[in-house]
C-alpha positions as CSV (number, residue, x, y, z in Angstrom):
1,X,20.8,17.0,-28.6
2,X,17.6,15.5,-26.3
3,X,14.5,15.3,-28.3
4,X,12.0,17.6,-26.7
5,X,8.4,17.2,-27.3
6,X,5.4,19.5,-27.1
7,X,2.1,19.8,-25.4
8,X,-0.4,18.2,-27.5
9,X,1.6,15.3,-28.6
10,X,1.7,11.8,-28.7
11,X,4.4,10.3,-27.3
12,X,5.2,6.7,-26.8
13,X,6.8,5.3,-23.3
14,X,8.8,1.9,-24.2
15,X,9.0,-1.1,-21.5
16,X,12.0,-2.5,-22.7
17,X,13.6,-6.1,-21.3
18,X,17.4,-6.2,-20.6
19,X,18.1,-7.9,-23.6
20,X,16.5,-5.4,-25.4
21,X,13.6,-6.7,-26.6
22,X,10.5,-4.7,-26.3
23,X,8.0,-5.8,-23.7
24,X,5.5,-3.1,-23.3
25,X,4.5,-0.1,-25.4
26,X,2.2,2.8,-23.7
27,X,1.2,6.4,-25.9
28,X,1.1,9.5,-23.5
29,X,-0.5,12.6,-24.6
30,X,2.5,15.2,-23.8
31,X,1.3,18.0,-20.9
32,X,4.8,19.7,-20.6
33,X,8.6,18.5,-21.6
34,X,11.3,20.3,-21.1
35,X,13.9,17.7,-23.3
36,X,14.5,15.7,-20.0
37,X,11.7,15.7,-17.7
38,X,8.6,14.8,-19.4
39,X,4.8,15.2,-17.9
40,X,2.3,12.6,-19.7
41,X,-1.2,11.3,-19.8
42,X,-2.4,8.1,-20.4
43,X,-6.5,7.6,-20.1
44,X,-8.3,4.8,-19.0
45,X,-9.3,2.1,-22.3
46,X,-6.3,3.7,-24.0
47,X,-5.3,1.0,-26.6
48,X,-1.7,0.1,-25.3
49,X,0.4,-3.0,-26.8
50,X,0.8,-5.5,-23.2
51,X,2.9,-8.2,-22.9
52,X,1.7,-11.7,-21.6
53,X,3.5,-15.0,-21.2
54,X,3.4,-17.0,-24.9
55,X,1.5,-20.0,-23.6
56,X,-1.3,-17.7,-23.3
57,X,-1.3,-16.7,-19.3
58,X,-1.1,-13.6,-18.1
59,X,1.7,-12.8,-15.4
60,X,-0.9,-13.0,-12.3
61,X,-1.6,-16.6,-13.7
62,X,1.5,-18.5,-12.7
63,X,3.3,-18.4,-9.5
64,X,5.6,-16.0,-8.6
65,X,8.8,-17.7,-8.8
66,X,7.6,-19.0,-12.7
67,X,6.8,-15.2,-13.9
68,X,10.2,-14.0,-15.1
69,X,11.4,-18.1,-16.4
70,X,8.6,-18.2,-19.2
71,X,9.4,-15.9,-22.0
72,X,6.7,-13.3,-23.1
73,X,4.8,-11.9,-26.4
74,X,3.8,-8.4,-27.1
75,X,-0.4,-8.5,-27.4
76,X,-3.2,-5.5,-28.0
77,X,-4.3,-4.5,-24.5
78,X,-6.1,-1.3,-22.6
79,X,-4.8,0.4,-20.3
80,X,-7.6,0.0,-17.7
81,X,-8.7,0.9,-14.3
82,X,-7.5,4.4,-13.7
83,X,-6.4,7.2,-16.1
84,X,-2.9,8.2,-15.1
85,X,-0.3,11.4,-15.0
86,X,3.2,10.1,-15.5
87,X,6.4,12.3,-14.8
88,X,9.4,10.5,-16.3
89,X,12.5,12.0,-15.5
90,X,15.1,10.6,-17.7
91,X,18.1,10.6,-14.9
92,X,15.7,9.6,-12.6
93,X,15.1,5.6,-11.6
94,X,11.4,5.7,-11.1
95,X,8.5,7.8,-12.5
96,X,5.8,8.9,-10.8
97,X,2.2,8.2,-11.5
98,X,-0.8,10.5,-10.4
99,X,-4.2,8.1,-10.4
100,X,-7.6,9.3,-11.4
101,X,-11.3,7.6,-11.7
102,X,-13.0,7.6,-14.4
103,X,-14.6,10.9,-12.6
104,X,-11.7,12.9,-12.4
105,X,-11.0,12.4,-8.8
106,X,-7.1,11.4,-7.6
107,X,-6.8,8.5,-5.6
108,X,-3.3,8.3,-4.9
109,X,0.3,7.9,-6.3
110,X,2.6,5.0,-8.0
111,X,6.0,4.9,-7.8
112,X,7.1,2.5,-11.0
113,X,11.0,2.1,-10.3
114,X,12.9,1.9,-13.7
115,X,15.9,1.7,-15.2
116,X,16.6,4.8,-17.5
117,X,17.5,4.3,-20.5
118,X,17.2,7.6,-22.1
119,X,14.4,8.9,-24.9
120,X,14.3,8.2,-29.0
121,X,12.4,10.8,-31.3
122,X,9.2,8.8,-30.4
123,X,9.4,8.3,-26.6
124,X,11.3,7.3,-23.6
125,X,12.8,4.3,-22.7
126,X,12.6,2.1,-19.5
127,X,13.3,-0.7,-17.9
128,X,10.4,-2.1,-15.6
129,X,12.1,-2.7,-12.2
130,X,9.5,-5.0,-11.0
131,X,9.6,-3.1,-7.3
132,X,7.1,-0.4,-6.3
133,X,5.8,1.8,-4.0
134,X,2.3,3.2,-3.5
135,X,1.7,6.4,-1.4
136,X,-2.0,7.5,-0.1
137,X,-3.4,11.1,-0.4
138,X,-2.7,11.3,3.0
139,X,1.3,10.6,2.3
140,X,1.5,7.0,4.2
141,X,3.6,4.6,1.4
142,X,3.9,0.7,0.9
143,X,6.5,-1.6,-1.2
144,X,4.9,-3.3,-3.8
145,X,5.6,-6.6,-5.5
146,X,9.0,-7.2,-3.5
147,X,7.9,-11.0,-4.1
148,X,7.7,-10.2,-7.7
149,X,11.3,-8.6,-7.4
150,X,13.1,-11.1,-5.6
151,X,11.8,-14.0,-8.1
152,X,13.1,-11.4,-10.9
153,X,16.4,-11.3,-9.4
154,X,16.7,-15.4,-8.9
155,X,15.4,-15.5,-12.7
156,X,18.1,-13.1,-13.7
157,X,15.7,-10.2,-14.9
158,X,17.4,-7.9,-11.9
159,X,20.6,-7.9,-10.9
160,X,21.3,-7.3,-7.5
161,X,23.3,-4.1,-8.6
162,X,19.4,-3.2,-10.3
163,X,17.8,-4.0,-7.2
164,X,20.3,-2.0,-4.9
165,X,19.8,1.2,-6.9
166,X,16.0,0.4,-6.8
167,X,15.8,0.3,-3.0
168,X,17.9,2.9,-2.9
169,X,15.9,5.4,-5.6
170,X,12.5,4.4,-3.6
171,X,14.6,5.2,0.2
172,X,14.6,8.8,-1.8
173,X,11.4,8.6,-3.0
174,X,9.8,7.5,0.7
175,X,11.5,10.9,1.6
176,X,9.7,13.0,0.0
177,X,6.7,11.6,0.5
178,X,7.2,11.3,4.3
179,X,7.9,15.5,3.7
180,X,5.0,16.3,1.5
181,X,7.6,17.2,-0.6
182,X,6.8,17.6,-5.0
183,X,5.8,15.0,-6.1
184,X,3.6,14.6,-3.3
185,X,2.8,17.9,-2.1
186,X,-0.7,18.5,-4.2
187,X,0.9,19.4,-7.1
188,X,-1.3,18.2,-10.6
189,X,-3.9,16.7,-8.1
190,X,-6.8,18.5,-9.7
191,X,-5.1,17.9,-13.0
192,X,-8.0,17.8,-16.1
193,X,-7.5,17.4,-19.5
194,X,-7.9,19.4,-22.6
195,X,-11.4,19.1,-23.2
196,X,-10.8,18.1,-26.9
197,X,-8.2,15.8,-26.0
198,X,-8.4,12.6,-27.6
199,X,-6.8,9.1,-26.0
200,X,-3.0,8.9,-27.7
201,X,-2.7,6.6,-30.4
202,X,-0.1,4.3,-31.0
């Protein structure tokens, strides 16, 4: 039986590396679950653990083709920059990320393609598919990283079965969005939360 969660709880989302190590690990306070569709936030300075490469460097350090050769550490980190809505969909090869300023405003949407790998009692599990897409409030979309994806495929992180269904889960995606379908029709763009809601723990 899927593990459902309720509103209110702390949940944590698991980046895990194909060889099953863990390589990121990010709480989300639960808005709604319904045992296979979950709706999550995660606000800005939450304390996350992050992953960086173990002589020290973060990813955006070394050139692209060296990112996926070097192995990585888990370290203490904060999830910075934006405070985020996350639907994760646990059939579904992507999730979809709402982003807000610090003010409350939404700025626009990320696409993180995944590879499913089901949820535990604490939290789902993904794989980071290294390809992305970004789409604007007013619906236009970009790929993101497809550098970053094709040195993960040469380094053996991807494999080009991976990156097919990746391309082919973010064609889907692209559709909806060129539709103004949900995700991307307004829904959870004025999202707030509780007012006594604390950042999720790990």
């Amino acid at each position: 039986m899927a593990e459902v969660w309720v509103p209110g709880q702390t949940v944590v989302e698991r980046f895990l590396r194909p060889d099953g190590s863990i390589g990121q690990r990010h709480p989300l306070r639960v808005v709604s679950d319904d045992g296979t569709t979950l709706l999550g936030w995660i606000p800005a300075g939450t304390a996350i653990m992050g992953s960086r490469l173990i002589d020290g460097r973060s990813m955006r350090e070394v050139p692209v083709e060296q990112r996926f050769r070097i192995p990585r550490e888990e370290v203490p980190a904060y999830w910075h920059g934006s405070s985020t809505l996350r639907l994760i969909d646990d059939r579904a090869w992507s999730s979809v990320w709402w982003f807000f300023t610090e003010d409350g405003e939404f700025t626009d949407w990320y696409v993180n393609l995944e590879i499913p790998l089901g949820r535990t009692p604490d939290g789902p599990d993904r794989i980071d598919g290294v390809l992305d897409l970004v789409v604007s409030k007013n619906l236009e979309w970009t790929w993101k990283d497809e550098d970053e994806a094709d040195a993960a495929l040469e380094a053996g992180r991807l494999t080009s079965e991976h990156l097919a269904k990746l391309r082919e889960e973010g064609e889907r995606v692209i559709a909806l969005a060129e539709a103004g379908a949900f995700p991307f029709d307004g829904t959870w763009t004025d999202f707030r939360p509780g007012p006594s809601w604390q950042a999720p723990a790990l």
